[in-house]
N, C-alpha and C positions, 0 to 999 in steps of 0.2 A: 237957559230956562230959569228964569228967576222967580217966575211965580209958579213952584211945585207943588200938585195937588195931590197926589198920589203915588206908590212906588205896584207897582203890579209885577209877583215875581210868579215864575214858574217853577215847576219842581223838579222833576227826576231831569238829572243831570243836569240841572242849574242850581241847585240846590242839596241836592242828595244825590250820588255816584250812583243811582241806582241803574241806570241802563243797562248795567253788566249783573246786575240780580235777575233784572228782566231776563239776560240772557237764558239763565238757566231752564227756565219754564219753557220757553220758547221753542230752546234747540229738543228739548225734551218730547216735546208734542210734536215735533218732526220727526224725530225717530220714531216715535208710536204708530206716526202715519208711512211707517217706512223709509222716509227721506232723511236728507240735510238739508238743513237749512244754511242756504249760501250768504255768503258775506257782503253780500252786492243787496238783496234782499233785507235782511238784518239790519243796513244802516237806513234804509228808505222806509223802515219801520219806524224809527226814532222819532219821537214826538209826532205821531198819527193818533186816533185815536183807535179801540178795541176793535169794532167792525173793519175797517182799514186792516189792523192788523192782520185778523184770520183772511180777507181775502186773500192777502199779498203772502201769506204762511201758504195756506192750499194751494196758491198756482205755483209758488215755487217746489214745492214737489210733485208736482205731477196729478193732485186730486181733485177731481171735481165735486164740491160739498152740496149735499142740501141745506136748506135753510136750518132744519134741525144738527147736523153737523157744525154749522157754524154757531149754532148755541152752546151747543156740547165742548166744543174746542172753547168758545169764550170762555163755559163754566170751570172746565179743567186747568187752562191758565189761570184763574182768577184765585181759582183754591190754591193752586201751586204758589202764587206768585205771595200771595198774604203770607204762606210755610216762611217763604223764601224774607220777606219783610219781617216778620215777626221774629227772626233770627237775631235780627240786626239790620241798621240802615245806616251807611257812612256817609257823612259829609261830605260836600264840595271844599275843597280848600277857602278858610274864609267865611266861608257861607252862613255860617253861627253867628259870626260877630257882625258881622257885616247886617243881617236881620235884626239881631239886636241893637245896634247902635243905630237903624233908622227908626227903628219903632221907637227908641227912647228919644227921640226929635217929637216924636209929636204926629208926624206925616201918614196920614192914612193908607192902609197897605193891603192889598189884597193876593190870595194865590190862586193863581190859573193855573189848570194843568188839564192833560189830557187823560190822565187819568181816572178811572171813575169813582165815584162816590164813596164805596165802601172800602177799598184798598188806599183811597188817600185819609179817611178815618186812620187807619193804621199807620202809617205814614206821620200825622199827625201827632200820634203820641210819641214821635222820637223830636219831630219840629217844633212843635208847640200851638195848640190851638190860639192861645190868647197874643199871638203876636201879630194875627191875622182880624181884619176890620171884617172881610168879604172872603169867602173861596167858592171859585166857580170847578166844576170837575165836569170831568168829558163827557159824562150823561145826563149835564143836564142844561146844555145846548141847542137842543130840539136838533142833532146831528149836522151843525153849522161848528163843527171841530176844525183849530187849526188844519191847514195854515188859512181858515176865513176866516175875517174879525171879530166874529161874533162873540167867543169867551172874552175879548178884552172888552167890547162896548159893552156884553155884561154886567162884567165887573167895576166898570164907570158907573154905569148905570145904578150901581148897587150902591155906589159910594159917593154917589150924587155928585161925580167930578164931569173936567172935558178929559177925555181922553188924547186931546194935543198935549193937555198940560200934567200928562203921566208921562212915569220914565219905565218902562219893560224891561226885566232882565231875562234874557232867554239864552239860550246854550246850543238849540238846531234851529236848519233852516228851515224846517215847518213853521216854528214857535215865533222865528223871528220876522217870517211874510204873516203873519200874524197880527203879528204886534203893530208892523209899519201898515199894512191896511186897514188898521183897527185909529191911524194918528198919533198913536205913540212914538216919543223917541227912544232908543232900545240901548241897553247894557247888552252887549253881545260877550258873552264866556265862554266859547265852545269846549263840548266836553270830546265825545266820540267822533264827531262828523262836522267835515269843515264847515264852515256857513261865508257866502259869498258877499264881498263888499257890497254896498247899495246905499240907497238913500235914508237918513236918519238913524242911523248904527254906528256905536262907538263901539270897539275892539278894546276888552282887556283881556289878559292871561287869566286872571283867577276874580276873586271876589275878593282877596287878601286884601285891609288897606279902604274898600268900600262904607261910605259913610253919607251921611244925606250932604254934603258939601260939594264931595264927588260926582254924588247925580244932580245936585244943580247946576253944576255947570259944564255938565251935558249938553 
């Protein structure tokens, strides 16, 4: 890919180790509801967005929500989850420099994530707003959340590029069918949850070493 237009990166666990802060709200709000929340459950959460989530949270212990319930459970993980962010949020290995060193190329960049709005605000204050051209977040999609292309034409869209000629860094396989039915070709980092070989995905271990040289030649 020699003529690169854009770098589209995603967050929690491509970026920030945060899936296992997720954890904590999460398993929390299954106890409340009586349950566990199982492990099998917990990783098909990963890079979904909010609604996704509580469905898959309530059937795995046994509850059948109302619509108000599943407001209630979104609103309580969401406070929980900011407690939990505002704490602290650790890096992916790499992932600092790796941001920094393409943003100081020049290459327009934006962050997709499923996350929503106000909790990637928060978020943002440990990554840095100004190294982002565009961020699209998981509510404001019109509910076309990974794994459908919609946040990354988005985020093309926003950045007036082709989305052929972006590179995705993603970490799950929600993020990374995503990405590839969106035309991007993908930086694939897995963090928690394998992601399965396919078409237009490059495999690294970390983000260590990452540079706009490395995504050109993608």
């Amino acid at each position: 890919m020699s003529d690169l237009q854009a770098v589209l990166w995603d967050m929690d666990g491509t970026l920030l180790d945060s899936e296992k802060l997720w954890d904590i709200p999460l398993y929390e709000y299954a106890e409340k509801l009586g349950g566990t929340l199982s492990l099998e459950t917990r990783e098909s959460m990963v890079g979904t967005n909010v609604p996704t989530t509580m469905r898959l949270l309530f059937a795995d212990v046994g509850v059948e929500p109302t619509d108000a319930d599943l407001v209630d459970g979104a609103a309580w993980i969401s406070r929980r989850t900011e407690e939990v962010f505002r704490a602290g949020l650790p890096w992916r290995p790499g992932a600092r420099e790796a941001l920094r060193a393409v943003r100081s190329s020049g290459v327009p960049m934006a962050l997709v994530t499923s996350t929503e709005r106000a909790l990637t605000e928060v978020a943002l204050d440990t990554i840095g707003r100004d190294l982002f051209d565009v961020t699209v977040c998981g509510d404001e999609v019109d509910g076309l959340n990974k794994p459908l292309p919609e946040p990354y034409l988005k985020a093309a869209r926003l950045l007036g590029v082709d989305p052929v000629q972006c590179v995705a860094v993603e970490d799950s396989p929600t993020g990374v069918a995503a990405a590839v039915a969106a035309g991007c070709t993908v930086l694939v980092v897995p963090c928690d949850v394998e992601v399965p070989a396919g078409e237009r995905r490059v495999f690294r271990d970390s983000l260590t070493g990452v540079d706009l040289d490395v995504l050109k030649a993608l």
